[in-house]
C-alpha positions as CSV (number, residue, x, y, z in Angstrom):
1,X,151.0,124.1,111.1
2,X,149.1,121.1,113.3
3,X,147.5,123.8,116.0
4,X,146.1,125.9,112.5
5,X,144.5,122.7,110.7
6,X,143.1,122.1,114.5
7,X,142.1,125.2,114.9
8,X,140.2,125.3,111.2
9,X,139.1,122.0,111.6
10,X,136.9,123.2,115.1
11,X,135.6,126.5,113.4
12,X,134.4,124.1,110.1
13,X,130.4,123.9,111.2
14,X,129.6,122.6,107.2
15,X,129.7,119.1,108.5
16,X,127.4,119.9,111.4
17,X,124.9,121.3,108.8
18,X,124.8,118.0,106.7
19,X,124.1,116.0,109.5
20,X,121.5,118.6,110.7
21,X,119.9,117.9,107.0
22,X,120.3,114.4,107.1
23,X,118.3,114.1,110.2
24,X,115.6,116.0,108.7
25,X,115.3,114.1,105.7
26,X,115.7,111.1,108.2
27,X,112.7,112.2,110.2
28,X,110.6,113.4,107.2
29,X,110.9,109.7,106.0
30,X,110.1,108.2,108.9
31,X,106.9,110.3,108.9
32,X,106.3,109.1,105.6
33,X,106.9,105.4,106.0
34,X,104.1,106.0,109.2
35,X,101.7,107.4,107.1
36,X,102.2,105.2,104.2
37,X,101.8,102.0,106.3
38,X,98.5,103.6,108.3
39,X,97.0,104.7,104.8
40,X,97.4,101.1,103.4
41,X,96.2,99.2,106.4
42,X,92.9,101.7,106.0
43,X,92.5,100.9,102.2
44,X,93.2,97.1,102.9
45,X,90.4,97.1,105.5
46,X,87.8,99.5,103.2
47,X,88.6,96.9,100.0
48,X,87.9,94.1,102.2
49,X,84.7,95.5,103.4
50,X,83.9,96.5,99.4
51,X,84.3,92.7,98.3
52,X,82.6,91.3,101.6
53,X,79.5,93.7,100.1
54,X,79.6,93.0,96.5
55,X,80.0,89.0,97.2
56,X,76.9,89.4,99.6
57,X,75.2,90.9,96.5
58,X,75.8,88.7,94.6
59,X,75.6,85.5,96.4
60,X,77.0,82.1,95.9
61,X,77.0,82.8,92.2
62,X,74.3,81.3,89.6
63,X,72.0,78.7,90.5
64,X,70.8,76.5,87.9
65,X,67.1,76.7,87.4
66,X,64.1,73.9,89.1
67,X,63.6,70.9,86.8
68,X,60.2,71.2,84.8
């Protein structure tokens, strides 16, 4: 009875798929995480470079006109 379950428990690959799964989804998030944290560093930089621009435009904001 012990030597079957043994012997069924070394032929039973279904665990071995589930881990093989779990490191793809492991490594498909890590990919995302990557790309997620490059594309935001990007857009931080190109809104940066947006506001630097517009509040050259625009300047220090009104001025009040000359006295008469």
């Amino acid at each position: 009875m012990l030597s079957r379950f043994i012997r069924d428990l070394s032929d039973d690959t279904s665990g071995a798929t589930a881990i093989e799964y779990s490191l793809i989804v492991a490594l498909i998030a890590i990919a995302i995480v990557g790309s997620v944290t490059g594309f935001a560093g990007e857009a931080y930089e190109l809104w940066g470079s947006i506001d630097s621009d517009v509040q050259d435009a625009i300047g220090n904001g009104p001025t009040t006109p000359p006295p008469d």
